[in-house]
PDB file of the backbone (N, CA, C, O) and the ligand in Angstrom, with CONECT records:
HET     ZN  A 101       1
ATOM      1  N   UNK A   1      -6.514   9.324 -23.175  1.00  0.00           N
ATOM      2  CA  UNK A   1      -6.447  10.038 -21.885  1.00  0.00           C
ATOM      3  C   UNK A   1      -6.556   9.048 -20.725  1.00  0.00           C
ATOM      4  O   UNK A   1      -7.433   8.188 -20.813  1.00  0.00           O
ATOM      5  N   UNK A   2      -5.812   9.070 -19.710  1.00  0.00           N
ATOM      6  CA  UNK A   2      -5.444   8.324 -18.610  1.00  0.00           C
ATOM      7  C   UNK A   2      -6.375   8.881 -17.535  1.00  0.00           C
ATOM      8  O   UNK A   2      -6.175   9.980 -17.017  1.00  0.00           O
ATOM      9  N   UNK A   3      -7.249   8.202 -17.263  1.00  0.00           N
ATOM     10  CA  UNK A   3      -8.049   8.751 -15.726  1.00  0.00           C
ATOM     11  C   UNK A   3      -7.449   7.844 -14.746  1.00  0.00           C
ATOM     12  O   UNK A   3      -7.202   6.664 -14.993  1.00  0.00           O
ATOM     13  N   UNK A   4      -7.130   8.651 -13.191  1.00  0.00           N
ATOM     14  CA  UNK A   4      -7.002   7.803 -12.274  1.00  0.00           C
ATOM     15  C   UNK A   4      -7.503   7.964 -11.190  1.00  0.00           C
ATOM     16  O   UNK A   4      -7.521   9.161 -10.904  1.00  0.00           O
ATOM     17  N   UNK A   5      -8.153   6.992 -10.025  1.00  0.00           N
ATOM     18  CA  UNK A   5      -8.444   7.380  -9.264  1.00  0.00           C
ATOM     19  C   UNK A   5      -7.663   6.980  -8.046  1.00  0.00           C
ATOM     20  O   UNK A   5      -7.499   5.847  -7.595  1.00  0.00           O
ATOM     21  N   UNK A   6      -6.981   8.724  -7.371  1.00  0.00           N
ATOM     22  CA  UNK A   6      -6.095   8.010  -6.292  1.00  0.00           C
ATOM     23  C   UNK A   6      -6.925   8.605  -4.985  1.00  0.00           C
ATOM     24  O   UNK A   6      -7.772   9.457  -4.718  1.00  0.00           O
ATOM     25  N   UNK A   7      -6.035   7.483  -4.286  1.00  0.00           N
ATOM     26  CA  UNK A   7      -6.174   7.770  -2.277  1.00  0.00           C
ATOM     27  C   UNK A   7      -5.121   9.082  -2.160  1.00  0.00           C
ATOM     28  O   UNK A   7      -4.164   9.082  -2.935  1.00  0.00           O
ATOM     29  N   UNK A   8      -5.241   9.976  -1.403  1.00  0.00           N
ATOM     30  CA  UNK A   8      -4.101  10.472  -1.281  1.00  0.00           C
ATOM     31  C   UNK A   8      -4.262  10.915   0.111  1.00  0.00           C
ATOM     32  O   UNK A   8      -5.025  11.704   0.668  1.00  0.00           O
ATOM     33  N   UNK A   9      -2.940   9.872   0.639  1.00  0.00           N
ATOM     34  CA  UNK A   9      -2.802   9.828   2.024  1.00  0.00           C
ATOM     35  C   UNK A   9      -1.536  10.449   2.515  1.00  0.00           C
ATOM     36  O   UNK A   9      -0.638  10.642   1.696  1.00  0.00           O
ATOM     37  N   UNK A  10      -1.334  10.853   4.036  1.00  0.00           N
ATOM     38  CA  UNK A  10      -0.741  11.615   4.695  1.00  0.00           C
ATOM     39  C   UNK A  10       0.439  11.058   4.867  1.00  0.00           C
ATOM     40  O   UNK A  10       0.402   9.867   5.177  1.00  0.00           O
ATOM     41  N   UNK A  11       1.856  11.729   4.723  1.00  0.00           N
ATOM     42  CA  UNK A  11       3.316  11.102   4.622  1.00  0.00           C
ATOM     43  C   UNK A  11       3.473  10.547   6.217  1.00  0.00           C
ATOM     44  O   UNK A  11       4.046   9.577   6.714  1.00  0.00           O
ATOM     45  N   UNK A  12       2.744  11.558   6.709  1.00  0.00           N
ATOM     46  CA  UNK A  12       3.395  11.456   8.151  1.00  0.00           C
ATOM     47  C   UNK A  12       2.990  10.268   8.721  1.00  0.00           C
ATOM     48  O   UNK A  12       3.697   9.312   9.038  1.00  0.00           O
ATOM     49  N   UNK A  13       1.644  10.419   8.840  1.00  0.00           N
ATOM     50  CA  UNK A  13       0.862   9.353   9.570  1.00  0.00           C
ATOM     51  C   UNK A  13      -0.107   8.103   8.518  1.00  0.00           C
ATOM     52  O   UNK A  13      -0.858   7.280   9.041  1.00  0.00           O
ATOM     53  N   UNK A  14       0.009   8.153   7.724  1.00  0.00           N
ATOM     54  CA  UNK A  14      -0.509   7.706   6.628  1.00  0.00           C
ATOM     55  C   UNK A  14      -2.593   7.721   6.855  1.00  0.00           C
ATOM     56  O   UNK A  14      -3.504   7.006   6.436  1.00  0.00           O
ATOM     57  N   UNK A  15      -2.546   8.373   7.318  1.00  0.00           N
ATOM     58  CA  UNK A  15      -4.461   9.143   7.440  1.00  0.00           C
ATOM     59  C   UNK A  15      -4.846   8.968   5.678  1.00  0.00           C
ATOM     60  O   UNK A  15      -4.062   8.895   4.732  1.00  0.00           O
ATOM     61  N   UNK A  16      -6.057   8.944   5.687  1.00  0.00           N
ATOM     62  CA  UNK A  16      -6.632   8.794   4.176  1.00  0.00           C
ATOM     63  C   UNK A  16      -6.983  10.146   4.716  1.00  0.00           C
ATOM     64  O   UNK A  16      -7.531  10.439   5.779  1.00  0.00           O
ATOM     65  N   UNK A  17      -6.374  11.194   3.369  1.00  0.00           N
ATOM     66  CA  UNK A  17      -7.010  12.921   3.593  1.00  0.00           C
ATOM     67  C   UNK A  17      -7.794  13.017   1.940  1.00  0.00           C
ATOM     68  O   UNK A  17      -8.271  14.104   1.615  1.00  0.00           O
ATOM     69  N   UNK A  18      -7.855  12.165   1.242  1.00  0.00           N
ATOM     70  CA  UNK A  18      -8.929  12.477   0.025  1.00  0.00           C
ATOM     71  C   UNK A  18      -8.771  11.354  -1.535  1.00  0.00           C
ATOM     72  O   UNK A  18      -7.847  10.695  -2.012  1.00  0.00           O
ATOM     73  N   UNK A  19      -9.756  11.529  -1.800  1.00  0.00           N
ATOM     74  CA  UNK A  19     -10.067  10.777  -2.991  1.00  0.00           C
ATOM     75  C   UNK A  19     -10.081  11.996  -4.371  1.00  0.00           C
ATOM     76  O   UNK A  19     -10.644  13.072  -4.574  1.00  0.00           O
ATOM     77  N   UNK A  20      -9.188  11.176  -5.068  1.00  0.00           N
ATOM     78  CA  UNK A  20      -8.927  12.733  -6.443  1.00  0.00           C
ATOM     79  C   UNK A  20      -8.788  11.953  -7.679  1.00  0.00           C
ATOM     80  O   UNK A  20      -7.922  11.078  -7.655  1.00  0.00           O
ATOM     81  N   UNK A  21      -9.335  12.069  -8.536  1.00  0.00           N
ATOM     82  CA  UNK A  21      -9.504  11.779 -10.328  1.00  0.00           C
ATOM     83  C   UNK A  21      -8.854  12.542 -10.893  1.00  0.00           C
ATOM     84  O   UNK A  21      -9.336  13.532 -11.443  1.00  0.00           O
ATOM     85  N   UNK A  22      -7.387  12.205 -10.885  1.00  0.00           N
ATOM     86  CA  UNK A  22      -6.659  12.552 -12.014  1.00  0.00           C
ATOM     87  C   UNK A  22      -6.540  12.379 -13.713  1.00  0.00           C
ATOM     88  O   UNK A  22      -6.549  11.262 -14.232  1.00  0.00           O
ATOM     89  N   UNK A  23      -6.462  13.264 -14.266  1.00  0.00           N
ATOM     90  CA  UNK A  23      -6.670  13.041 -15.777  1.00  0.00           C
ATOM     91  C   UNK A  23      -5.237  13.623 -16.152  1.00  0.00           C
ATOM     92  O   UNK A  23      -4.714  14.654 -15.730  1.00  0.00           O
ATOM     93  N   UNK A  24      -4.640  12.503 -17.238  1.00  0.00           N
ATOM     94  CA  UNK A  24      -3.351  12.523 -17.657  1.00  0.00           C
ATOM     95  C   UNK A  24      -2.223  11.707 -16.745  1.00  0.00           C
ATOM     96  O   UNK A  24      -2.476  11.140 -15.682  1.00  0.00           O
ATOM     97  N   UNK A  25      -0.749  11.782 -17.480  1.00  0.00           N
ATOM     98  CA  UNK A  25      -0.148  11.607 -16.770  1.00  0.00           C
ATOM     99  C   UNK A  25       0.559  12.290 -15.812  1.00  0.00           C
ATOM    100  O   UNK A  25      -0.040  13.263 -15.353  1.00  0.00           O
ATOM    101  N   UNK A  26       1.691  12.066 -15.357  1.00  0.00           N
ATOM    102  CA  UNK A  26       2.576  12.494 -14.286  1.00  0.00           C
ATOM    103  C   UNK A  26       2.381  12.923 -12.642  1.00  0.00           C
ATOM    104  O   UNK A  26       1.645  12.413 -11.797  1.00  0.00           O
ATOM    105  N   UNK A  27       3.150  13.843 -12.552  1.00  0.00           N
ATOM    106  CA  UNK A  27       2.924  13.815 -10.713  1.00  0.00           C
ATOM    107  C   UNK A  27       2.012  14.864 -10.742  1.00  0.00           C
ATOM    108  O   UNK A  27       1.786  15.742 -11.575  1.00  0.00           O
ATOM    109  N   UNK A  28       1.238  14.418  -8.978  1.00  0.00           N
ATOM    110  CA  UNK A  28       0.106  15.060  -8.332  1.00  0.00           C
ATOM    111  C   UNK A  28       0.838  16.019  -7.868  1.00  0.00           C
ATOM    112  O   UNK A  28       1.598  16.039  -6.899  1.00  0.00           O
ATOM    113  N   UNK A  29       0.365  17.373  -9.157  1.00  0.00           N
ATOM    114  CA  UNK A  29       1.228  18.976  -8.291  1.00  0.00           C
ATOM    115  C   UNK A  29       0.100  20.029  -7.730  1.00  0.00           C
ATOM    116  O   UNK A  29       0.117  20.759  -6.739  1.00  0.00           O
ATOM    117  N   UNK A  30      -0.917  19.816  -8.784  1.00  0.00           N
ATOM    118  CA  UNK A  30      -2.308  20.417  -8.176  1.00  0.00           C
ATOM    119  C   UNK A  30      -3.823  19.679  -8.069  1.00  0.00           C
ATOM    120  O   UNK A  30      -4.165  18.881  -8.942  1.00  0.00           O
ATOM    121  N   UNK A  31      -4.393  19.890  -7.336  1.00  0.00           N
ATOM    122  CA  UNK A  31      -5.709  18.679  -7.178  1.00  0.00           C
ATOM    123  C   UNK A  31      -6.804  19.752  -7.296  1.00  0.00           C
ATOM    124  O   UNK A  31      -7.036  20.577  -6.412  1.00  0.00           O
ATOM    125  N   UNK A  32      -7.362  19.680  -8.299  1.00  0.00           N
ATOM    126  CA  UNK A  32      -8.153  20.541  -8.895  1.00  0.00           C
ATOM    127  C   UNK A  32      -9.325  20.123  -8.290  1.00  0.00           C
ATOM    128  O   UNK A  32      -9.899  19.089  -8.630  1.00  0.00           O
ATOM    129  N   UNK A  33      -9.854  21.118  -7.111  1.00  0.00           N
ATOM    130  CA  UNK A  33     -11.245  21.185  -6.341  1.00  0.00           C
ATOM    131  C   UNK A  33     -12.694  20.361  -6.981  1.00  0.00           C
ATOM    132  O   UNK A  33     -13.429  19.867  -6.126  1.00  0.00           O
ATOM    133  N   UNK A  34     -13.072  20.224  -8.333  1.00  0.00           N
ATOM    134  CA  UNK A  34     -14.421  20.040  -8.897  1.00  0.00           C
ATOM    135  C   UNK A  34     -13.536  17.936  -9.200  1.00  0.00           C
ATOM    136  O   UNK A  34     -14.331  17.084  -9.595  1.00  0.00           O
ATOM    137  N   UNK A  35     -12.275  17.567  -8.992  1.00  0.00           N
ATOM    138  CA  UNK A  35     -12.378  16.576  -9.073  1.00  0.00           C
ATOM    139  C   UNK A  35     -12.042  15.464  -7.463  1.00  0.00           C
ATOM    140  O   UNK A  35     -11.769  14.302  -7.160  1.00  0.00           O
ATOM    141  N   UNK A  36     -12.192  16.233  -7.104  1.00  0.00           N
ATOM    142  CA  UNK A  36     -11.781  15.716  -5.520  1.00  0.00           C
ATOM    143  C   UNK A  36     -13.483  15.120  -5.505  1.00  0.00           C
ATOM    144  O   UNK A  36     -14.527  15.757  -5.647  1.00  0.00           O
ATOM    145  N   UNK A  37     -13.249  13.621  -5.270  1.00  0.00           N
ATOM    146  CA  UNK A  37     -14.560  13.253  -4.948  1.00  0.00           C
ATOM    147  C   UNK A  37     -14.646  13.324  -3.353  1.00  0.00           C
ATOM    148  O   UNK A  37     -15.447  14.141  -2.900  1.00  0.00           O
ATOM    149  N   UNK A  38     -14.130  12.788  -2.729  1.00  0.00           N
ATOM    150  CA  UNK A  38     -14.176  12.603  -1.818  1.00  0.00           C
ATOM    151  C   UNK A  38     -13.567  12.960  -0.608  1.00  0.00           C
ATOM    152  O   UNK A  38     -12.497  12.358  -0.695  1.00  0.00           O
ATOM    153  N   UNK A  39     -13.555  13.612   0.576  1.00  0.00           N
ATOM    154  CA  UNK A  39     -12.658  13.908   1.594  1.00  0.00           C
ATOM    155  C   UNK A  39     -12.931  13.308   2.910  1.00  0.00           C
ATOM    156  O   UNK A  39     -14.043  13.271   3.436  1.00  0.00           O
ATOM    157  N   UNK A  40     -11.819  12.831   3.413  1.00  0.00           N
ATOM    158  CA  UNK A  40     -11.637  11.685   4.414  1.00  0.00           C
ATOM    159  C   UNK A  40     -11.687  12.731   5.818  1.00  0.00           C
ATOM    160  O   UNK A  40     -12.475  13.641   6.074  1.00  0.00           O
ATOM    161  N   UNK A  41     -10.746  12.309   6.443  1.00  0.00           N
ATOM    162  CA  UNK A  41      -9.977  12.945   7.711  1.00  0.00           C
ATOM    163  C   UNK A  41      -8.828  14.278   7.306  1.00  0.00           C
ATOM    164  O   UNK A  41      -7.639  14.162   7.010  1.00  0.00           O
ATOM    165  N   UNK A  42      -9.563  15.395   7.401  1.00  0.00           N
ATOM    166  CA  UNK A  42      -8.777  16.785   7.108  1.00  0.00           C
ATOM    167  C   UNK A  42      -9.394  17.957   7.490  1.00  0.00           C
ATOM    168  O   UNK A  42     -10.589  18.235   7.594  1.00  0.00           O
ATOM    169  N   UNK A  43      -8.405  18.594   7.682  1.00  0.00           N
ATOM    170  CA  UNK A  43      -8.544  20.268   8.435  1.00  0.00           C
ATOM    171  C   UNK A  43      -8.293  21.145   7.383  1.00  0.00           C
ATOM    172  O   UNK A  43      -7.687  20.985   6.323  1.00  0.00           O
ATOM    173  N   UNK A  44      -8.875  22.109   7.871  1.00  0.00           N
ATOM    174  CA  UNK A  44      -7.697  23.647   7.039  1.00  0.00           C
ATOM    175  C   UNK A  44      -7.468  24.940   8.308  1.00  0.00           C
ATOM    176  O   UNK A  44      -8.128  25.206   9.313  1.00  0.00           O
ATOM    177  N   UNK A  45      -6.371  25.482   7.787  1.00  0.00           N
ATOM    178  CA  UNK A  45      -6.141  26.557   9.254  1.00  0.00           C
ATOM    179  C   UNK A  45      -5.664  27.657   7.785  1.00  0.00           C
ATOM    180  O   UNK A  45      -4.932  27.318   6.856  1.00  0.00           O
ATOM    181  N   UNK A  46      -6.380  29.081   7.981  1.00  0.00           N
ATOM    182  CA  UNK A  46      -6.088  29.598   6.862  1.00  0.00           C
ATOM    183  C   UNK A  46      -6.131  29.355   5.635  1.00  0.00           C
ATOM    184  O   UNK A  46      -7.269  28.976   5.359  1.00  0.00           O
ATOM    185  N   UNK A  47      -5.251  29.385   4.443  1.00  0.00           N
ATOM    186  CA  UNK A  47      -5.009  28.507   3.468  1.00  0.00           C
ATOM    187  C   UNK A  47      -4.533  27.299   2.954  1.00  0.00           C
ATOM    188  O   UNK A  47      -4.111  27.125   1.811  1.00  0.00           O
ATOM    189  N   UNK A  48      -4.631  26.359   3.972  1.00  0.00           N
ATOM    190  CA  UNK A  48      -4.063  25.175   4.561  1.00  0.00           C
ATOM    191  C   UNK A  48      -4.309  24.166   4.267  1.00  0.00           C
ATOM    192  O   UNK A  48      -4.146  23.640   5.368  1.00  0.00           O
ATOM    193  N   UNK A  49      -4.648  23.227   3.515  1.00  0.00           N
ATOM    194  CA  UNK A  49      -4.930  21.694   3.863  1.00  0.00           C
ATOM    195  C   UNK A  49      -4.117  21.094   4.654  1.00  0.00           C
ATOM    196  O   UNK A  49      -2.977  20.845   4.263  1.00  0.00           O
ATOM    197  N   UNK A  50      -4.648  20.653   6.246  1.00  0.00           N
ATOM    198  CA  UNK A  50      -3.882  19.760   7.038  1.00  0.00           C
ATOM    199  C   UNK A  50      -4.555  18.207   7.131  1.00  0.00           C
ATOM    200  O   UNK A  50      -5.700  17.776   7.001  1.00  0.00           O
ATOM    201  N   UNK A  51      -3.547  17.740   7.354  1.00  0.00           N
ATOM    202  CA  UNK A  51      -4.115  16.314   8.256  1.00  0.00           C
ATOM    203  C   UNK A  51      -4.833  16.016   9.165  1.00  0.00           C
ATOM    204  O   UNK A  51      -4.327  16.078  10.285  1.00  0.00           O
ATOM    205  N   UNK A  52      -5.977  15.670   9.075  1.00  0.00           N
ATOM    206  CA  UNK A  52      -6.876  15.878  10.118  1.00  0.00           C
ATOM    207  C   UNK A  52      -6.675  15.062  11.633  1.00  0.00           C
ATOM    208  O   UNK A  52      -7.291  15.249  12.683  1.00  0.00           O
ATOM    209  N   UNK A  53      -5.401  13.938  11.277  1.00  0.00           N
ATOM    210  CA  UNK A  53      -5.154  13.492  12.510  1.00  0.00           C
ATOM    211  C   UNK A  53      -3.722  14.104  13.111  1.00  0.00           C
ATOM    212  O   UNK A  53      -3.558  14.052  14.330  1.00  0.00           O
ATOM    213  N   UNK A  54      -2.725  14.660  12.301  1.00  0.00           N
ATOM    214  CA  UNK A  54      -1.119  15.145  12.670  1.00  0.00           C
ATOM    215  C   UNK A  54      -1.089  16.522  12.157  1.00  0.00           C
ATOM    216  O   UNK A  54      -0.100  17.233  12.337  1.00  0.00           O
ATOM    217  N   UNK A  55      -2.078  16.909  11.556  1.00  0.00           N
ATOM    218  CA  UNK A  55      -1.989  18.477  11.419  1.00  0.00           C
ATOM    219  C   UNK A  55      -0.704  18.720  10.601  1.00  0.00           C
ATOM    220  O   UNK A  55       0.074  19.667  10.721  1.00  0.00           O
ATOM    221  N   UNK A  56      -0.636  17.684   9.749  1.00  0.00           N
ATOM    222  CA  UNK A  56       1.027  17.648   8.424  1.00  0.00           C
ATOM    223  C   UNK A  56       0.401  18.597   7.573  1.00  0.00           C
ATOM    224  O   UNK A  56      -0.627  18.158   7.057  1.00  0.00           O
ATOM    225  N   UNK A  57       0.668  19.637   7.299  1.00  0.00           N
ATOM    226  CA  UNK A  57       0.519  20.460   6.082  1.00  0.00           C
ATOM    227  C   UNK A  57       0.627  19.957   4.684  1.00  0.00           C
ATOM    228  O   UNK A  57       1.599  20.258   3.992  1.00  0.00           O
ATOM    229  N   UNK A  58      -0.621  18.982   4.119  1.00  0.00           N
ATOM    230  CA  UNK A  58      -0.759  18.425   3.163  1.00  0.00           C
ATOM    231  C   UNK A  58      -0.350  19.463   1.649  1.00  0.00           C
ATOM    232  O   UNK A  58       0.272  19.074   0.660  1.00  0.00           O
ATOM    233  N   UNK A  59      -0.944  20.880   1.899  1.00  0.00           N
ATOM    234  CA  UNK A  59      -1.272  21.549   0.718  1.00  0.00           C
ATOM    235  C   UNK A  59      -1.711  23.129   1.057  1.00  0.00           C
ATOM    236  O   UNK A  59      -2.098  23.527   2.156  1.00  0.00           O
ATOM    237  N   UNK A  60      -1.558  23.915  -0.134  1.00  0.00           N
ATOM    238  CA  UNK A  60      -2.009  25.167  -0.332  1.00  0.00           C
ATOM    239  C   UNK A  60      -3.544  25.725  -0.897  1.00  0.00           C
ATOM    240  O   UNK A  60      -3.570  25.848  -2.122  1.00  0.00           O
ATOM    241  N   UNK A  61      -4.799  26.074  -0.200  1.00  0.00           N
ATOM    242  CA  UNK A  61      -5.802  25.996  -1.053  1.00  0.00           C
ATOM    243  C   UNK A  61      -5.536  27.224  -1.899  1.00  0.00           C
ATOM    244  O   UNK A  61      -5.112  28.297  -1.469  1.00  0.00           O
ATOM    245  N   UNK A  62      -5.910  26.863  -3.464  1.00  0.00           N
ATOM    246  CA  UNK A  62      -6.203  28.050  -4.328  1.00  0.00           C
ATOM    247  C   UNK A  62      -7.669  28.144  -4.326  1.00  0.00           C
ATOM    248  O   UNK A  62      -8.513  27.432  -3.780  1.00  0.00           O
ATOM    249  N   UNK A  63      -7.799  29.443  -5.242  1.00  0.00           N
ATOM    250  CA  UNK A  63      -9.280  29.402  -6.084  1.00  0.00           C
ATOM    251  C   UNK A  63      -9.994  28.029  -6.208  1.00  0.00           C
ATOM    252  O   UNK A  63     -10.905  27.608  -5.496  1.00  0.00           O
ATOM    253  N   UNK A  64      -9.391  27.415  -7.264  1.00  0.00           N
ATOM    254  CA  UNK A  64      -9.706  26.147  -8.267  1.00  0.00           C
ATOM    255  C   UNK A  64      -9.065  25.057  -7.922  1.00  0.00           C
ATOM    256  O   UNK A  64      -9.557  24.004  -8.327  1.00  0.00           O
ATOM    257  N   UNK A  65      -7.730  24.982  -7.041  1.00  0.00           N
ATOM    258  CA  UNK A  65      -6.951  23.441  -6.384  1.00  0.00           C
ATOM    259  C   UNK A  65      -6.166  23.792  -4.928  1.00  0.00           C
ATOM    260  O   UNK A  65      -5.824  24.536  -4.009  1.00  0.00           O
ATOM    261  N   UNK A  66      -6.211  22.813  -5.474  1.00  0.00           N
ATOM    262  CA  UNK A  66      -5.275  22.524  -3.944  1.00  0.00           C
ATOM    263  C   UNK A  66      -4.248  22.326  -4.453  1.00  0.00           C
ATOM    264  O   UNK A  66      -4.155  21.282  -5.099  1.00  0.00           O
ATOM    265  N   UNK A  67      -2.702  23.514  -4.351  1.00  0.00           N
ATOM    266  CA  UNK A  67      -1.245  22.983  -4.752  1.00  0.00           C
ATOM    267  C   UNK A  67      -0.948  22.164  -3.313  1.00  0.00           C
ATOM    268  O   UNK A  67      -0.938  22.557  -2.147  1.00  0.00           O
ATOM    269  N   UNK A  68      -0.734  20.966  -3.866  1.00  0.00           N
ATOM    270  CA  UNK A  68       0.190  19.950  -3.342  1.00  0.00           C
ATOM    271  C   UNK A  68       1.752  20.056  -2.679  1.00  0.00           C
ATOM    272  O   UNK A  68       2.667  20.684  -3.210  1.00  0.00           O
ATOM    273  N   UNK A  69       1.815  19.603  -1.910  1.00  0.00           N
ATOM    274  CA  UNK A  69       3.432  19.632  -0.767  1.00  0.00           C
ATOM    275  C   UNK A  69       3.878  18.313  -1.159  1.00  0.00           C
ATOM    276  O   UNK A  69       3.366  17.307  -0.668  1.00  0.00           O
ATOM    277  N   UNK A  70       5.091  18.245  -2.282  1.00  0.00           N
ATOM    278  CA  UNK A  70       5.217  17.386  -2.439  1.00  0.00           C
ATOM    279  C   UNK A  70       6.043  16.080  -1.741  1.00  0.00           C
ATOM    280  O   UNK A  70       6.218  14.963  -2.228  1.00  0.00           O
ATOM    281  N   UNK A  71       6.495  16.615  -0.416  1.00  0.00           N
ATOM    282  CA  UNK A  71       6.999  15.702   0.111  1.00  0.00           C
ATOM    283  C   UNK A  71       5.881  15.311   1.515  1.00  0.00           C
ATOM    284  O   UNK A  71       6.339  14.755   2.513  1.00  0.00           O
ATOM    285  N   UNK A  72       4.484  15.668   1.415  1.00  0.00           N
ATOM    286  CA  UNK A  72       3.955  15.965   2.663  1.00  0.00           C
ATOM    287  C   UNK A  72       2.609  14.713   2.637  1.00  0.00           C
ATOM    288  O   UNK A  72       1.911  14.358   3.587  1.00  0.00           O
ATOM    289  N   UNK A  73       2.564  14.167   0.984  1.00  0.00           N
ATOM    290  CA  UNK A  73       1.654  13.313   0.495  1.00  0.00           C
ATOM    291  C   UNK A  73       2.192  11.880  -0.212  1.00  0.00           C
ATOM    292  O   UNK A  73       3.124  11.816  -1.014  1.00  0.00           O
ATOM    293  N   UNK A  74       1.372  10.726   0.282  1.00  0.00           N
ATOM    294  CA  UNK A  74       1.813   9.901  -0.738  1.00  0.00           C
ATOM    295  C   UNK A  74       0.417   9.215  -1.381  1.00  0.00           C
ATOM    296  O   UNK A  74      -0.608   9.353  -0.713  1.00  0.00           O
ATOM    297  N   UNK A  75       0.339   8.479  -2.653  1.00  0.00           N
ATOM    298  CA  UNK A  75      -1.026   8.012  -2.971  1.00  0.00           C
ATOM    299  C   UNK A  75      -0.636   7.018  -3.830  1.00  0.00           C
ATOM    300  O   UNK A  75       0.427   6.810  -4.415  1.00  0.00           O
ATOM    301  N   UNK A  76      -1.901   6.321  -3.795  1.00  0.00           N
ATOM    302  CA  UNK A  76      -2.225   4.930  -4.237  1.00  0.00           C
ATOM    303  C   UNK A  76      -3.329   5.365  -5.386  1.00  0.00           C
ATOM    304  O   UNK A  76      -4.052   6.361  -5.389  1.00  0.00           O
ATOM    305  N   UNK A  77      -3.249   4.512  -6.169  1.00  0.00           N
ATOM    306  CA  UNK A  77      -4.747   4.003  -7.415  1.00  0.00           C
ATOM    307  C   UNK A  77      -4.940   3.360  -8.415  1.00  0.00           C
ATOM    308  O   UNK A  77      -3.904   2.740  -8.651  1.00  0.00           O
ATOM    309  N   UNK A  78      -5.727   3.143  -9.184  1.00  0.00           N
ATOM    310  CA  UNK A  78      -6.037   2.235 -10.184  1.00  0.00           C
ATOM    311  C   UNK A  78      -6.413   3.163 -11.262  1.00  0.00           C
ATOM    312  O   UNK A  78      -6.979   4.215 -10.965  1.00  0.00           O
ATOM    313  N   UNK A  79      -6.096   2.810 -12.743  1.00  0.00           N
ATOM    314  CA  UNK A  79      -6.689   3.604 -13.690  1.00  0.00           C
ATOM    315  C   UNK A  79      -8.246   2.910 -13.814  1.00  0.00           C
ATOM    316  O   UNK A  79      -8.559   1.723 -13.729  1.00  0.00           O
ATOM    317  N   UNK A  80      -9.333   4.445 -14.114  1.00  0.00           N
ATOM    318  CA  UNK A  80     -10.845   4.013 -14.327  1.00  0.00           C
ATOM    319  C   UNK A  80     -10.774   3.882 -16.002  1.00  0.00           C
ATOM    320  O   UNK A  80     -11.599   3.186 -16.595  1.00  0.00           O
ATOM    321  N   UNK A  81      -9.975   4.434 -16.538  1.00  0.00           N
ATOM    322  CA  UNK A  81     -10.201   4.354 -18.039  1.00  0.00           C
ATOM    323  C   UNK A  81      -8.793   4.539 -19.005  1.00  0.00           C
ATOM    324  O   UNK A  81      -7.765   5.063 -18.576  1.00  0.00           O
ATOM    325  N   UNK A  82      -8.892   4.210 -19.857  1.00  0.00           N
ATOM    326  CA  UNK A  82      -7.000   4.588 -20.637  1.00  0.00           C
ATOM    327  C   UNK A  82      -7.717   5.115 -21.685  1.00  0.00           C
ATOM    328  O   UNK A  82      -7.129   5.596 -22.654  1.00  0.00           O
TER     329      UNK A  82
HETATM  330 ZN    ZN A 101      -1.072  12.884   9.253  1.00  0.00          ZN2+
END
């Protein structure tokens, strides 16, 4: 199992909007709330994750994640474990 830990920063303005531990591979489609360590510079308006500096509509909050906008995010990281 692939852990990673990414930045996941804002397309627009490139703002750091959160720190997320992904487990497995492939693309960031949902960011499951209990692994988000960390949150940077961000808003919400409604069900919203915005950018806390350009107000870019990062994401959708659910229950349990945050669905991801996939053209609205980009991220960086290192694997913590393989
Ligand atoms: Zn932004």
């Amino acid at each position: 199992m692939v852990i990673k830990m990414l930045t996941i920063k804002c397309a627009r303005c490139k703002t750091k909007i959160m720190k997320y531990k992904k487990i497995g591979q492939g693309k960031v489609i949902n960011c499951y709330k209990d692994r988000i360590t960390r949150l940077y510079d961000y808003e919400t308006k409604d069900d919203l994750l915005q950018c806390g500096n350009c107000q870019n509509t990062i994401g959708e909050i659910k229950e349990k994640s945050v669905s991801m906008k996939q053209e609205a995010f980009t991220y960086s990281g290192h694997k913590i474990r393989k």
